[in-house]
C-alpha positions as CSV (number, residue, x, y, z in Angstrom):
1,X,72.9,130.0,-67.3
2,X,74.9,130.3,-70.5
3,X,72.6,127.4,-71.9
4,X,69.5,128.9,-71.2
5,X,70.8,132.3,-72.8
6,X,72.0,130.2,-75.5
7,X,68.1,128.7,-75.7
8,X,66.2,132.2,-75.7
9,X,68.2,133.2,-78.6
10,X,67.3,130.6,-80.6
11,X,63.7,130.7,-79.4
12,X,62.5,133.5,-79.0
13,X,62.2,135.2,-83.0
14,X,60.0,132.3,-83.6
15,X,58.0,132.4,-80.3
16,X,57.3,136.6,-81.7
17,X,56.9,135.0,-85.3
18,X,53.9,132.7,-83.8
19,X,52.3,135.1,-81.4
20,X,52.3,137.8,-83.9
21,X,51.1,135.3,-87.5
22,X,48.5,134.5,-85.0
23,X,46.8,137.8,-84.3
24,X,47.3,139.0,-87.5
25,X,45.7,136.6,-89.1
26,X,43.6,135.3,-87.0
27,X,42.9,137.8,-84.3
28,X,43.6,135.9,-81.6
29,X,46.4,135.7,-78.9
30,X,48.7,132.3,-78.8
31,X,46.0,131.4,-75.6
32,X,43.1,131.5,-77.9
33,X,41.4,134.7,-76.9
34,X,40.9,137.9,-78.1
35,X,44.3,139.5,-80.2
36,X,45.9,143.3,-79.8
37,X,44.2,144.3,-84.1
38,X,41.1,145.1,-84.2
39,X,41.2,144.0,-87.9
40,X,43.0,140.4,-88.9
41,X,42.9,139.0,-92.2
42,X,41.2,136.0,-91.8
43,X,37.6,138.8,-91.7
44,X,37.8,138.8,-95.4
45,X,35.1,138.1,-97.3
46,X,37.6,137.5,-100.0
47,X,39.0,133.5,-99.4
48,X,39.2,130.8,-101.6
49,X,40.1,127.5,-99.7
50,X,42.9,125.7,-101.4
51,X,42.5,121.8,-102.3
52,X,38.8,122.6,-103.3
53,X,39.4,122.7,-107.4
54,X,39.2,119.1,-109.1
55,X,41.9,118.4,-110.8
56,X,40.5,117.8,-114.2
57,X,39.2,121.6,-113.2
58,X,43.0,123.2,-112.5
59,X,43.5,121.6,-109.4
60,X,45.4,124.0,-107.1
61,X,46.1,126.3,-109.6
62,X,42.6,126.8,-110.3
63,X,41.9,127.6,-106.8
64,X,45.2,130.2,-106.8
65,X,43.3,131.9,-110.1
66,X,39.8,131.9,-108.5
67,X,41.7,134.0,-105.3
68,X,43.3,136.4,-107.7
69,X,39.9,137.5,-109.7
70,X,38.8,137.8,-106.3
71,X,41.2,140.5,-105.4
């Protein structure tokens, strides 16, 4: 029993940390249906895909600028 304790300790802040990265910003539960928000952050119209810039064009860092003069 002292294992198992032991196991839930270690386990369970990043079971909370998944469930809850997972409805907030995707608005789902960890089983794939509907989350507990009724907003998420993933309904932005406001998203720049990162990896998408050529690099002769910034790169990354291009993309990271094109996100901030979207906010």
């Amino acid at each position: 029993a002292a294992g198992l304790w032991t196991q839930l300790q270690r386990d369970l802040p990043t079971a909370f940390a998944r469930a809850f990265d997972m409805a907030t910003i995707h608005g789902k539960n960890l089983a794939g249906s509907t989350g507990p928000f009724q907003d998420y952050l993933a309904m932005t119209s406001k998203s720049v895909a990162l990896g998408t810039t050529a690099q002769n064009m910034g790169g990354i860092w291009g993309d990271f600028v094109e996100g901030l003069d979207q906010i």
